[in-house]
matplotlib code that plots the C-alpha trace (Angstrom):
import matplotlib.pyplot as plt

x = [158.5, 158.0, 162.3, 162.3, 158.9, 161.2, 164.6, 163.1, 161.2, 164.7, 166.1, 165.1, 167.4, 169.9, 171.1, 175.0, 174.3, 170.6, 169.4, 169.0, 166.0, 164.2, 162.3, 165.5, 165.0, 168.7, 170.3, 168.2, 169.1, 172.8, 172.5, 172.0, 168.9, 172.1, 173.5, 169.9, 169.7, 172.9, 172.2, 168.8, 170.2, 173.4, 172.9, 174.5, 174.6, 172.2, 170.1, 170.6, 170.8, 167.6, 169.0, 168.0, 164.5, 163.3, 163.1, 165.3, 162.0, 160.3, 163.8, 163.8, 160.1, 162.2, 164.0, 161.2, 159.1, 162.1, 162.1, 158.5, 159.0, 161.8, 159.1, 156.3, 158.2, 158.6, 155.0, 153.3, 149.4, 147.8, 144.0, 143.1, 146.4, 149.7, 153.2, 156.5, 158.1, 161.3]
y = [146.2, 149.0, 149.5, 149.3, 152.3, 154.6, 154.0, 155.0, 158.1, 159.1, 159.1, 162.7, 165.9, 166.7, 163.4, 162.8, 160.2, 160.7, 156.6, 155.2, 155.8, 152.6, 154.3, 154.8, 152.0, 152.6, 152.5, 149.7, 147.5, 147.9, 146.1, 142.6, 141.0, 139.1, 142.9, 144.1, 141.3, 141.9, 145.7, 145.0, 142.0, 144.1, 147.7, 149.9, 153.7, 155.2, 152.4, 149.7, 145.7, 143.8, 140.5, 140.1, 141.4, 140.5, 136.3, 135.7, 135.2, 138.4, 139.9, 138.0, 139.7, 143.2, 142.4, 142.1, 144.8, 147.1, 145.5, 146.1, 149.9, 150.2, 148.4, 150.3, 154.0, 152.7, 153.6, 157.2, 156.9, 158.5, 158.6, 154.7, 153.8, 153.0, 154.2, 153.6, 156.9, 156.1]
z = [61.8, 64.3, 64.1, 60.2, 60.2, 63.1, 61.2, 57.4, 59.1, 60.5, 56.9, 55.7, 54.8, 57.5, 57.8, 57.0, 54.8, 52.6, 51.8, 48.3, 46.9, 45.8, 43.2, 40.7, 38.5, 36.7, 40.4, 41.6, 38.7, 39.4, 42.7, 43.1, 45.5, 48.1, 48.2, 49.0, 51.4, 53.2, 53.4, 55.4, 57.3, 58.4, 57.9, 55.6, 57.1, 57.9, 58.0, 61.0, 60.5, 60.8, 60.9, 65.0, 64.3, 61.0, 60.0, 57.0, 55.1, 55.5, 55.1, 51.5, 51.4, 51.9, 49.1, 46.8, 47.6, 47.1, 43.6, 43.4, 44.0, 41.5, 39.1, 39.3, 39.6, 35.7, 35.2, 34.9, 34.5, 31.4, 31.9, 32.4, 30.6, 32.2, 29.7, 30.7, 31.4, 29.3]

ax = plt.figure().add_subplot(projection="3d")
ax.plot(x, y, z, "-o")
ax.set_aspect("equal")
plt.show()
């Protein structure tokens, strides 16, 4: 996990290509969890392929908690209550 940490701290402004941001529930929803897979397993610029350092499973486990953070960016909390922010 070390190489996935080092690789998302080296996605900030400046690079040539800025990552998608997992939080955008409309742009999330428009890609399917095999193109999510492949895009970890492989790479997709500027992000490098995992596929030699990651089992297939806890690539799979990628998948979802990318999901998971397209989810909950959904929610805005409201005193002890959570409202969807659409």
């Amino acid at each position: 996990m070390a190489r996935w940490e080092t690789a998302m701290a080296q996605m900030r402004p400046g690079f040539p290509k800025q990552p998608a941001d997992f939080t955008q529930t409309k742009a999330m929803g428009r890609i399917k969890d095999g193109e999510l897979f492949w895009k970890i397993s492989n790479g997709h610029t500027p992000m490098p392929g995992f596929a030699a350092d990651v089992s297939e499973t806890d690539r799979w486990q990628l998948v979802n908690y990318v999901r998971y953070l397209a989810k909950i960016s959904e929610y805005k909390y409201l005193g002890n209550r959570r409202t969807p922010t659409r």
